[in-house]
C-alpha positions as CSV (number, residue, x, y, z in Angstrom):
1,X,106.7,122.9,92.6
2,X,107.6,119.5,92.0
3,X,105.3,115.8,90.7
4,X,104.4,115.2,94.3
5,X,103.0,118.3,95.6
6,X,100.8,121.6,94.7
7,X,101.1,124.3,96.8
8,X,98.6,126.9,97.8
9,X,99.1,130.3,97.5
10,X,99.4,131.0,101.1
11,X,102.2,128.2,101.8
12,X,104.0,129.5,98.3
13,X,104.2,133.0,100.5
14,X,105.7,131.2,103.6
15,X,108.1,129.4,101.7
16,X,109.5,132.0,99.7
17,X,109.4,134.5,103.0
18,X,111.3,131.6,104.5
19,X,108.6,131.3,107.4
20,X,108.1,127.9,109.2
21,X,105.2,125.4,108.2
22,X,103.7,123.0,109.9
23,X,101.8,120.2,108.2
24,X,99.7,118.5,111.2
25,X,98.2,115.1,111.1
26,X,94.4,115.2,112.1
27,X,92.9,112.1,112.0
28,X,93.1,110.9,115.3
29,X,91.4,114.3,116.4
30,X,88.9,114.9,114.0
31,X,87.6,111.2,114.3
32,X,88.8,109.6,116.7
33,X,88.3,112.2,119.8
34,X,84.5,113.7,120.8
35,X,83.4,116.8,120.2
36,X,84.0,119.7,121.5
37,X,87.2,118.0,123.4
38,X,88.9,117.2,119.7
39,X,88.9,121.2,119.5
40,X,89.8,122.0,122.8
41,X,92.8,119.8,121.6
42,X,93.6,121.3,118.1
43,X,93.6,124.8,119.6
44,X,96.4,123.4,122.3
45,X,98.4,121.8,119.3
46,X,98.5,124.5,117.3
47,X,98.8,127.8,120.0
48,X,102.7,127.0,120.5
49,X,103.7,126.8,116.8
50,X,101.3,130.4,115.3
51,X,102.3,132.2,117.6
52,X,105.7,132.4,117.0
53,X,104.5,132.6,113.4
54,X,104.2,129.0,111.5
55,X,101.7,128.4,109.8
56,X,100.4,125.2,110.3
């Protein structure tokens, strides 16, 4: 761990498994797209990067 971050147990596994992670920004769809379209979207976003196991 370092000053600018705190991690959370489950990205402390990733990381020291080595696994891929994926910090998404989701401003624009939590506020700026209407419901139930904004999780229509996040589900497309995040399908190609867990399934070939990141975790996002």
């Amino acid at each position: 761990m370092n000053a600018y971050f705190r991690f959370g147990p489950h990205v402390k596994e990733a990381r020291a498994r080595r696994q891929p992670i994926v910090a998404l920004e989701t401003v624009v769809v939590a506020f700026g797209l209407p419901r139930p379209a904004n999780l229509s979207i996040v589900s497309k976003i995040l399908q190609p990067l867990v399934e070939p196991g990141a975790l996002c």
